[in-house]
C-alpha positions as CSV (number, residue, x, y, z in Angstrom):
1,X,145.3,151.6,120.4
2,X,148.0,148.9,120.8
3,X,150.7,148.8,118.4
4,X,150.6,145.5,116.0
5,X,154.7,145.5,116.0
6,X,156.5,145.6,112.9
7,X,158.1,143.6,110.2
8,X,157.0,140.0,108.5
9,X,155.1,138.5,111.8
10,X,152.6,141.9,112.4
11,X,151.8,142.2,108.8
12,X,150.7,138.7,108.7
13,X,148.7,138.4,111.7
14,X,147.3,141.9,111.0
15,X,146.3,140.3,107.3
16,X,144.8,137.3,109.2
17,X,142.6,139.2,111.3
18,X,141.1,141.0,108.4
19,X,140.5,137.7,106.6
20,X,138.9,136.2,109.5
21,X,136.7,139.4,109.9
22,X,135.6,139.1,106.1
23,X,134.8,135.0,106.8
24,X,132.8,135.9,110.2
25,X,131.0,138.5,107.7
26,X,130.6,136.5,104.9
27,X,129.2,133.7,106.9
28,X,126.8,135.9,108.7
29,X,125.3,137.5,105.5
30,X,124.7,133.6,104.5
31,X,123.1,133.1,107.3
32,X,120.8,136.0,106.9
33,X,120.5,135.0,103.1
34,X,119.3,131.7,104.4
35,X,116.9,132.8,107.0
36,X,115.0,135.5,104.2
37,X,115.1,132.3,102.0
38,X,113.5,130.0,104.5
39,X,111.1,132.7,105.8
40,X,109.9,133.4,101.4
41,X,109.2,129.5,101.7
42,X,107.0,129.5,104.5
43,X,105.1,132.8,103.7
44,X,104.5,131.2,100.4
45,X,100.6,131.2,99.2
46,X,99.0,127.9,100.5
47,X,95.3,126.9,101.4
48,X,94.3,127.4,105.0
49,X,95.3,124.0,106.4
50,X,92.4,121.8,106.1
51,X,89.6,124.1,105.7
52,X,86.5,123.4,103.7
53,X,85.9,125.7,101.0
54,X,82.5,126.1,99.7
55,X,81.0,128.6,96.8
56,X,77.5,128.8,95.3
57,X,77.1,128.9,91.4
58,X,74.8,131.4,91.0
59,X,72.9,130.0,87.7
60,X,71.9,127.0,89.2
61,X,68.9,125.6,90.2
62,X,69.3,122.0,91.0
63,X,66.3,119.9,90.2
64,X,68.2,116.7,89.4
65,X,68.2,113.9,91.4
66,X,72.0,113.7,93.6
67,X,72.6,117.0,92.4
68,X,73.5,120.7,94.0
69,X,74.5,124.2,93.1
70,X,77.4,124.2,95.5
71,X,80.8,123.4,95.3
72,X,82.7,121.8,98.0
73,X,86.6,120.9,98.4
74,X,88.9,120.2,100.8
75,X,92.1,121.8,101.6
76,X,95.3,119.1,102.0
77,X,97.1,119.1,105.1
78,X,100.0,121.0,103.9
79,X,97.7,123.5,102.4
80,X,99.3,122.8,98.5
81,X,96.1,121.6,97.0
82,X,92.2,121.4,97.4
83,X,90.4,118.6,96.3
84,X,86.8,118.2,95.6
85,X,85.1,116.4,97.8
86,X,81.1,117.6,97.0
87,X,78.3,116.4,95.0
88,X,77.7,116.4,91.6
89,X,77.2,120.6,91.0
90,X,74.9,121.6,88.1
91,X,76.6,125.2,86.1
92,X,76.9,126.0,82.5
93,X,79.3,125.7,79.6
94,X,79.7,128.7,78.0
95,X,81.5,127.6,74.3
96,X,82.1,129.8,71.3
97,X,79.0,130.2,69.6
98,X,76.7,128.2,72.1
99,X,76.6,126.4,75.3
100,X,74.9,124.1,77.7
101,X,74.6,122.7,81.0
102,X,77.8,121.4,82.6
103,X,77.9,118.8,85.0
104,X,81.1,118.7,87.4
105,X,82.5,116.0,89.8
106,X,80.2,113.8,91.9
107,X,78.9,110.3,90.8
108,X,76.6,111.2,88.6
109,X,76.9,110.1,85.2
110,X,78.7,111.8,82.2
111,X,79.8,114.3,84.9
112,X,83.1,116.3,84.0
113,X,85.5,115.1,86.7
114,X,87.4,117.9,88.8
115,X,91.1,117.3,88.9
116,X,93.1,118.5,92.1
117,X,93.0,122.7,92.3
118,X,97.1,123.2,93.0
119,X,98.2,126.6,93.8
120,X,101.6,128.4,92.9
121,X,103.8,130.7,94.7
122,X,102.2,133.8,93.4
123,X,98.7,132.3,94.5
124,X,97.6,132.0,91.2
125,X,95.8,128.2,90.9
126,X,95.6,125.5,88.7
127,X,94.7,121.8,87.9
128,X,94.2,119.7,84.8
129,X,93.2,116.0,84.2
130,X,91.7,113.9,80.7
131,X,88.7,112.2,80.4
132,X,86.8,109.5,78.2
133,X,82.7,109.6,77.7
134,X,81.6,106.5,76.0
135,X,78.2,106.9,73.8
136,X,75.9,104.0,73.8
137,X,76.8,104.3,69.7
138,X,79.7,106.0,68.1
139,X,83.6,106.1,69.1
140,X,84.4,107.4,72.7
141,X,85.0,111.2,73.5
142,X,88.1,112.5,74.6
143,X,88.1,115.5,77.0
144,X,90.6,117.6,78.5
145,X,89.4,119.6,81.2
146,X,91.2,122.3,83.6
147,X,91.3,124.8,86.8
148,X,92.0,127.8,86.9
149,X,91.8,131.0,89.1
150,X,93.5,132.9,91.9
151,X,94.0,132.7,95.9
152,X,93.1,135.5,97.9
153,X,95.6,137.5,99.6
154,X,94.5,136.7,103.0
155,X,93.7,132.8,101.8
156,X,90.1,133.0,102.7
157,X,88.7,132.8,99.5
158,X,89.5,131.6,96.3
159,X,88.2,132.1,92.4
160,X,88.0,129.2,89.9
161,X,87.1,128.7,86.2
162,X,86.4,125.0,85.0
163,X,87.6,124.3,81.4
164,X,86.7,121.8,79.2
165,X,88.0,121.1,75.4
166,X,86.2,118.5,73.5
167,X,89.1,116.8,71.3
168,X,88.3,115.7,67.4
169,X,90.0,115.2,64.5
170,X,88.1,118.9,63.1
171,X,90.2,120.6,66.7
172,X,89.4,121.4,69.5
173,X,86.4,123.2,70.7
174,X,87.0,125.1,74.2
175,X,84.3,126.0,77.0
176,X,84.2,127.3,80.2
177,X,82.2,127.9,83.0
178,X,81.7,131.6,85.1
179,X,84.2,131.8,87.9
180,X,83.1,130.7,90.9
181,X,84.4,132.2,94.2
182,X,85.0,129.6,97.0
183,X,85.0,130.3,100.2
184,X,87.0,129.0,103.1
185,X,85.1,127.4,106.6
């Protein structure tokens, strides 16, 4: 080992050295802080890139004219968000103390529209949009309707639940339909 001298000077570049070996560490552990960080980001959940995702209501059978029983969206191109991009898809409100036949997306008439299916960080999803129907008598109807559900691990298939809350002046009166699982092609 080489002697670092003595007196004033060798204290002081022996105390510089050790504060330049705590930077050089200090910036390397950013580094690696950074990297983890990044690496969190890009392993965050995400749709596969755009991939068709497709599911089957199982309660459905479609006898209506521009009607089906399947579900289709389409994944964005940064995998964030699907978006339906299917035909008018005939399921079933399930409400406290009744029910009835829910129509989603599509052009048919008086269908519920399907807002954009996000998903977060911890795969879980969701999506949520108003609506107006306008009787032929009465005032209009205010709607709220939502997504929710979960992305599967290995982003190949995915589980929704369509809300929908009729708004009056008595409240509000919430359905939903059976969770459909989508499927990615």
């Amino acid at each position: 080992m080489k002697p670092h001298g003595t007196g004033l000077a060798a204290s002081r570049t022996c105390g510089s050295r050790r504060a330049a070996r705590a930077v050089r560490r200090g910036v390397a552990l950013a580094f690696v802080a950074l990297v983890v960080t990044a690496a969190a980001a890009v392993a965050a959940a995400h749709f596969r890139l755009g991939a068709t995702y497709t599911g089957r209501d199982s309660y459905c059978s479609s006898r209506v004219p521009r009607t089906t029983c399947t579900f289709k969206f389409r994944a964005s191109p940064d995998g964030l968000s699907l978006r339906f991009v299917g035909t008018t898809v005939i399921d079933a409100w399930g409400c406290r103390g009744g029910g009835g036949e829910a129509l989603l997306g599509g052009e048919v008439k008086g269908a519920t529209p399907i807002p954009l299916v996000k998903v977060q960080a911890n795969r879980r999803l969701y999506g949520s949009g108003n609506y107006v129907l306008r009787p032929t008598q009465g005032p209009p109807n205010h709607y709220k309707v939502t997504v929710t559900g979960k992305l599967g691990k290995s982003a190949r298939t995915a589980v929704i639940t369509f809300h929908n809350t009729y708004i009056s002046s008595n409240g509000n009166q919430p359905c939903a339909t059976q969770p459909v699982t989508l499927t990615a092609r």
